[in-house]
N, C-alpha and C positions, 0 to 999 in steps of 0.2 A: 710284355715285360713283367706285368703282376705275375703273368703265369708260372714262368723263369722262375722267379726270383720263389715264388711259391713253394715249385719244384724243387728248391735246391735247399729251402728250410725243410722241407718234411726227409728229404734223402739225407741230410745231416741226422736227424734224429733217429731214423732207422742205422743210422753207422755208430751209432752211441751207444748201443750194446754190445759192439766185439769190444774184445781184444785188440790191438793193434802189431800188439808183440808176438803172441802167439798166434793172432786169426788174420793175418795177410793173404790165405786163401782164400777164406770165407767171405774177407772185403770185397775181393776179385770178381769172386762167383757172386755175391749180392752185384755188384753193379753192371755183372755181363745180365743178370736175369730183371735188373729193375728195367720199364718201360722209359728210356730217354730218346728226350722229345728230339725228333730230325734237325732242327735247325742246329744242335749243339753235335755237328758233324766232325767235328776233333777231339770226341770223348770228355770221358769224365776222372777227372786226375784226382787222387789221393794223396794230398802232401802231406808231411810232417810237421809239426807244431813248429820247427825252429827252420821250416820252409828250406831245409837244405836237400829233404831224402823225399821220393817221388814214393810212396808209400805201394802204390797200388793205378793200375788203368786201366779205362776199358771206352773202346779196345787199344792196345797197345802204340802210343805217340813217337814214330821214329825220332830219336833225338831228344826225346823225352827227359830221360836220366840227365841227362846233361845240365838242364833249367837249374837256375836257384833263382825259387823263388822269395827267400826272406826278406830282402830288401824292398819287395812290391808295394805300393802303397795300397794295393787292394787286398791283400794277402796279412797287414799290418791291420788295416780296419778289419776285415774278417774275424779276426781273433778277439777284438776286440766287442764284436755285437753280440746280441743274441739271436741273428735270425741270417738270410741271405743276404748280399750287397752286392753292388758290383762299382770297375775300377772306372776311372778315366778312359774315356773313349780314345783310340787308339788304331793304328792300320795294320792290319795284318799284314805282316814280311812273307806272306805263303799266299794270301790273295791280293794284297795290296785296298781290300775292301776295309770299311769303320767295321772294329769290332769292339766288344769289351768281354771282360771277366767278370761270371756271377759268381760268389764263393760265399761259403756259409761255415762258419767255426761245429764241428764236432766236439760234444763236452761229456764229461764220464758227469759218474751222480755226484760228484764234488764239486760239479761245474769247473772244469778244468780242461783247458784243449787240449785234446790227445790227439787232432788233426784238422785240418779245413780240406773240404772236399767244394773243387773246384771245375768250372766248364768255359771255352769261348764261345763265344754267341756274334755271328755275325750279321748285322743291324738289317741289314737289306733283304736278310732274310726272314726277318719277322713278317708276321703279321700286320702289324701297325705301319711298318714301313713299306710292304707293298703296296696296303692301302694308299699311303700320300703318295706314293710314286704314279699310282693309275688314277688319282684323283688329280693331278698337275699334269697328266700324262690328258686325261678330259677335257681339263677344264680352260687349260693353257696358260696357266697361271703360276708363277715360281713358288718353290718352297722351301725352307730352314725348320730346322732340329734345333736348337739351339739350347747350350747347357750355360746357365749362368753361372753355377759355381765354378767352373772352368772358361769362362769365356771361351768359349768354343762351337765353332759351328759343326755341331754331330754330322749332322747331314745336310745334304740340298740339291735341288732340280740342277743347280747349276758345279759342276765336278770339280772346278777349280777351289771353288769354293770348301769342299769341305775338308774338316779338320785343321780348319786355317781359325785364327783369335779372332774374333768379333773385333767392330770399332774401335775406339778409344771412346774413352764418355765425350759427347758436346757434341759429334759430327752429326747423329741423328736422333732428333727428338722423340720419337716413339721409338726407339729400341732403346733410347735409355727408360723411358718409361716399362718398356717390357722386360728391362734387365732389374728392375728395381718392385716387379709383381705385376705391373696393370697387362689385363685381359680383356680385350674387346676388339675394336675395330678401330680407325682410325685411317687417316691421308698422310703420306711423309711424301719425299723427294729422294729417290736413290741417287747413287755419285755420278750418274749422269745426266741428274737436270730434269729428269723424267717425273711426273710426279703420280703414285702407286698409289690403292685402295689396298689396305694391307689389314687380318684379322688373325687374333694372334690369341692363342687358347694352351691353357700347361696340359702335360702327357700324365697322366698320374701313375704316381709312386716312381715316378724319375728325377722330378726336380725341373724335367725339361719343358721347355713349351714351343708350340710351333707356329710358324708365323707366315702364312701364305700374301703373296703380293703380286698386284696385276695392274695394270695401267690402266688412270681409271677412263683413259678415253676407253679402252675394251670392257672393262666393268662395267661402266656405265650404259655400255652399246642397248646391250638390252632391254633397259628403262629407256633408254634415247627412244628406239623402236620401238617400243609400246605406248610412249605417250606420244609419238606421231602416230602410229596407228588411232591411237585413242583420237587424237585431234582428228584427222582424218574421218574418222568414223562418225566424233560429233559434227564434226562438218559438212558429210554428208546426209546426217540425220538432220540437221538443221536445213540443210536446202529440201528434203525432202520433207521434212514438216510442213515446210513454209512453202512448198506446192499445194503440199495436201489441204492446207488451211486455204491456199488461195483458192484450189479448186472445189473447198467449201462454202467459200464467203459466195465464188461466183455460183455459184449452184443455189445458195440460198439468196444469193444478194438481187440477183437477176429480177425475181419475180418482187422485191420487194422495189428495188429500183424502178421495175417498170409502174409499179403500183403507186409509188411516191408521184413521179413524173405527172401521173392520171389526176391526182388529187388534186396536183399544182395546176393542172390545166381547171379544175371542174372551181379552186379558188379562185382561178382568173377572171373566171368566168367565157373560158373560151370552150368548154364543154358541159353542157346539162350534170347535174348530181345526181350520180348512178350507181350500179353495185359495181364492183368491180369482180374480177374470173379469179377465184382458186384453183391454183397448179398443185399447189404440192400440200399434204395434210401436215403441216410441219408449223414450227412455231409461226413462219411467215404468213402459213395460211391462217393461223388460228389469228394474226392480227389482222388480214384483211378482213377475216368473217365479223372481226370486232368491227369495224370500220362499216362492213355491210349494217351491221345490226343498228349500226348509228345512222347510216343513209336511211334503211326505213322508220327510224325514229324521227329524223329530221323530215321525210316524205310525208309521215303522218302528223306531225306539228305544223309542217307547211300547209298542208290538207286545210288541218282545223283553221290554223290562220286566214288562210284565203275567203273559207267560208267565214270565219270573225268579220273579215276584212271587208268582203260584200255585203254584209247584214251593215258593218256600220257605214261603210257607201252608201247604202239602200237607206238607213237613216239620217246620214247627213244629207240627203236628199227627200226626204218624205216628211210632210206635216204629221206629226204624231196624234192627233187629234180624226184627220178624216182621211187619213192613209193617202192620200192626193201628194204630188211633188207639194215642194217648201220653195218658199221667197228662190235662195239660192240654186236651187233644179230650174225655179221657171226663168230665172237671168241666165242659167247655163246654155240652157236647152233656147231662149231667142237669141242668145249669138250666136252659134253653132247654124241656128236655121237661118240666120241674118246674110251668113257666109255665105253658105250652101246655097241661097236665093241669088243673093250678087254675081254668084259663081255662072250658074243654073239658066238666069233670068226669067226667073218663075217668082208667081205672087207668093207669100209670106199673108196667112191672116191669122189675128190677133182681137182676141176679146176678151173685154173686163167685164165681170157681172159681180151685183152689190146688191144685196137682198134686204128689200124693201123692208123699212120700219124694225132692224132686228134691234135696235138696244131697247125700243118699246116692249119686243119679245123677250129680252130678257127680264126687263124690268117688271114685266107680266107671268112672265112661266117659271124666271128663274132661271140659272145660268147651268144647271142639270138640264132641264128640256132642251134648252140653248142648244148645245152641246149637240144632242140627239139631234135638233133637226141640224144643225151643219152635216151631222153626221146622212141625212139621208140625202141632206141636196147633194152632197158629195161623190155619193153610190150614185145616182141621177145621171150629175153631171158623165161621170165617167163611164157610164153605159154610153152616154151619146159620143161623146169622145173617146171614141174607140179603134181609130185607124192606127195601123206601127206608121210609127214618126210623131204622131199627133200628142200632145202633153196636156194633163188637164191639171190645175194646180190652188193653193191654197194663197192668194194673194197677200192678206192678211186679215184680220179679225172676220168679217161676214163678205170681203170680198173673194174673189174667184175669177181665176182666168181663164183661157183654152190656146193653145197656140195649133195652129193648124197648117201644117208646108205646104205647097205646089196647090193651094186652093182661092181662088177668085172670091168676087166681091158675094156673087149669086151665092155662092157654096157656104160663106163664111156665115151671110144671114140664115140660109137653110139651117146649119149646124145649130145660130143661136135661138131660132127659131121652135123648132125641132125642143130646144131645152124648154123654153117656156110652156111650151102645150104638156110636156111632161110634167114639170113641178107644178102647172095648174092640175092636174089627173089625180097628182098626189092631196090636194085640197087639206096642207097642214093649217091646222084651225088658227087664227091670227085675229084676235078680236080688238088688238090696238090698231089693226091695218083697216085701213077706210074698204078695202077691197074685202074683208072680214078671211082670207086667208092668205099662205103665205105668197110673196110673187116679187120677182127682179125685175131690175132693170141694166141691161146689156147695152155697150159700149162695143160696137166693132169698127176696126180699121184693119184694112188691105191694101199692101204696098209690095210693088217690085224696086229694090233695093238701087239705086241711083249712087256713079262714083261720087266720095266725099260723105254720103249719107250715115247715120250711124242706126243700130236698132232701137236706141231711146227714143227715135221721133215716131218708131210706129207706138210706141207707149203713150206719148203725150197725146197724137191723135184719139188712140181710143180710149184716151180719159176724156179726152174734149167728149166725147159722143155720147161719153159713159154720161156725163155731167149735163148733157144736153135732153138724155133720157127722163132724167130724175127732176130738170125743168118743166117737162112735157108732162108729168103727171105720174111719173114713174111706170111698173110694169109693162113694160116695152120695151123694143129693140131700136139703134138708131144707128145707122151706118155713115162715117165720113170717110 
């Protein structure tokens, strides 16, 4: 339309320099030789100022001469501008198609119309108008021309339609709004109930604007389909995550599950504390190797423990003085053998020995020498009692016991016997002792354990014996 309207300003100005009175040929021949554009296929008319006389055409319009056009309102406004215009859209009586009149005032240098040179233009044949037609012809979607200064429908997808008045104001709310300037988009209701996605944009330099409309179930189709698609898609990106991850977890989970399972049994205490197997070099592994690294930390504090444990066993059982079992070793170790006799029916012998005159020895050497000689009757002692099972022990202060299993009355004297000719051998010097060195006196009893009997009675016996010894003169042995 700019184009048109362009072309018919600059052809008015070029026709401002004839004559009109004298150059009616030259008019002729200027607009058989100027370049007019195709669509203005019913030439280009030269009227006279007072629109009664056909001045000039090209090329020649049967029936031409006959028009008057002063009465025209577009032939009235022409004369009146300074550039092109064109009329009220209208139907052509030769094609029955919308056309209109572009016309532009011819002015001499007084500015004075000395004629309007004028064209029809038939709309469908534009440019712009095949555009919309093959865009609703695409898109399937209706379309309006619409001239608000005429209410009038210029054009539209739908034939009945056009060049019919537009509504009345109130029946639709966005055409009133588009009759009154607004440009955009919007949702109305056409007159049958329908309700349309309608977008509505002006033509420029017409005045007119166009207003495309489609139902928005079809409009929407496409967004409908695309966000199912989309849903769809995160749908099945979500079940497929949520594989993937499961057949992560179980790939990772497995080896740690089986590993948890182990620990809970080795808590139980229903399996030993062990290393457990690395499968995979993966975070799982790197916890189980943590896990190993603590089993051998705990293996080796158990280690140290056990030995802590038996050192202090070995001293809650051992006189710290002459390395010999203590009070509580030698009660341990006669009941155990007390059992084991009754069980067995094997003799059980028991002797107590108490070394002659020792508080005169301390009270003579001093409770340092003291000391040393416990210390060597004690090495003594335990050379002679030297059998496994046999216990030699620290009874308390200068006393001393022996417990001897599965040995007879004969065996129990040999043994105490046996002690005495050694620690006489030894001749530690004892000048408070009437015998002038060191020398004991031994208590032995031998008993096969009898139902009802307890182990305290083979103790009391060989106290009797012990006490019986030390009546009789001491250093000696005395068996009951």
């Amino acid at each position: 339309m700019r184009k048109s309207l362009n072309f018919f300003t600059f052809l008015a100005k070029d026709l401002s320099e004839l004559n009109f009175k004298t150059d009616v040929g030259s008019a002729t021949k200027l607009l058989e030789e100027r370049h007019v554009p195709p669509i203005f296929k019913y030439g280009i008319l030269l009227i006279s100022p007072d629109g009664e006389e056909l001045v000039a055409e090209s090329p020649a319009l049967p029936g031409g001469t006959e028009f008057i056009f002063g009465q025209s309102e577009w032939f009235q406004r022409a004369k009146l501008a300074d550039q092109a215009v064109f009329s009220r859209p209208f139907k052509n009586r030769v094609t029955h198609e919308p056309s209109i009149v572009i016309a532009a005032p011819i002015k001499n240098e007084e500015n004075k119309v000395v004629a309007v040179v004028a064209g029809i233009l038939e709309l469908n044949q534009t440019d712009l108008f095949k555009y919309l037609y093959s865009s609703v012809l695409e898109g399937g979607s209706d379309i309006l021309v619409i001239s608000p200064k005429d209410n009038l429908f210029v054009a539209s997808s739908i034939p009945e339609m056009v060049l019919k008045p537009t509504p009345e104001p109130g029946r639709n709310r966005l055409h009133d709004m588009a009759m009154r300037g607004y440009r955009g988009v919007g949702v109305t209701v056409n007159a049958y109930g329908v309700e349309e996605l309608a977008a509505i944009t002006s033509i420029e330099s017409t005045g007119w604007f166009v207003a495309t409309r489609q139902k928005t179930t079809e409009a929407y189709l496409p967004v409908r389909q695309l966000t199912e698609s989309m849903l769809m898609y995160l749908v099945l990106s979500a079940i497929l995550g949520v594989l993937i991850i499961t057949f992560v977890f179980i790939t990772m989970l497995s080896p740690l599950k089986k590993a948890a399972l182990s620990v809970k049994d080795m808590a139980q205490g229903n399996t030993p504390l062990k290393k457990l197997t690395i499968v995979h070099k993966d975070e799982v592994g790197d916890l189980i190797d943590g896990f190993n690294s603590l089993v051998d930390a705990i293996d080796g504090r158990t280690d140290a423990l056990e030995t802590a444990n038996q050192k202090l066993a070995a001293l809650s059982l051992t006189d710290e003085l002459t390395g010999l079992g203590n009070r509580r070793h030698f009660n341990e170790k006669l009941e155990q053998e007390w059992i084991r006799a009754s069980r067995t029916k094997q003799p059980l012998a028991l002797g107590m020995i108490d070394i002659d005159f020792f508080k005169k020895y301390n009270d003579k050497y001093g409770h340092v020498l003291g000391d040393e000689c416990l210390q060597e009757i004690s090495k003594l002692l335990a050379s002679i009692i030297s059998r496994a099972g046999d216990l030699s022990a620290r009874y308390g202060g200068e006393e001393f016991a022996f417990i001897a299993p599965a040995t007879d009355e004969e065996g129990a004297r040999d043994i105490a016997e046996k002690f005495q000719e050694a620690l006489h051998s030894l001749t530690l010097p004892h000048v408070e002792s009437e015998f002038g060195f060191v020398t004991a006196s031994i208590g032995i009893a031998v008993r096969t354990p009898t139902k009802g009997e307890e182990s305290i009675c083979l103790i009391k016996i060989a106290d009797e014996a012990l006490y019986l010894a030390k009546e009789q003169g001491r250093n000696r042995v005395v068996q009951l």
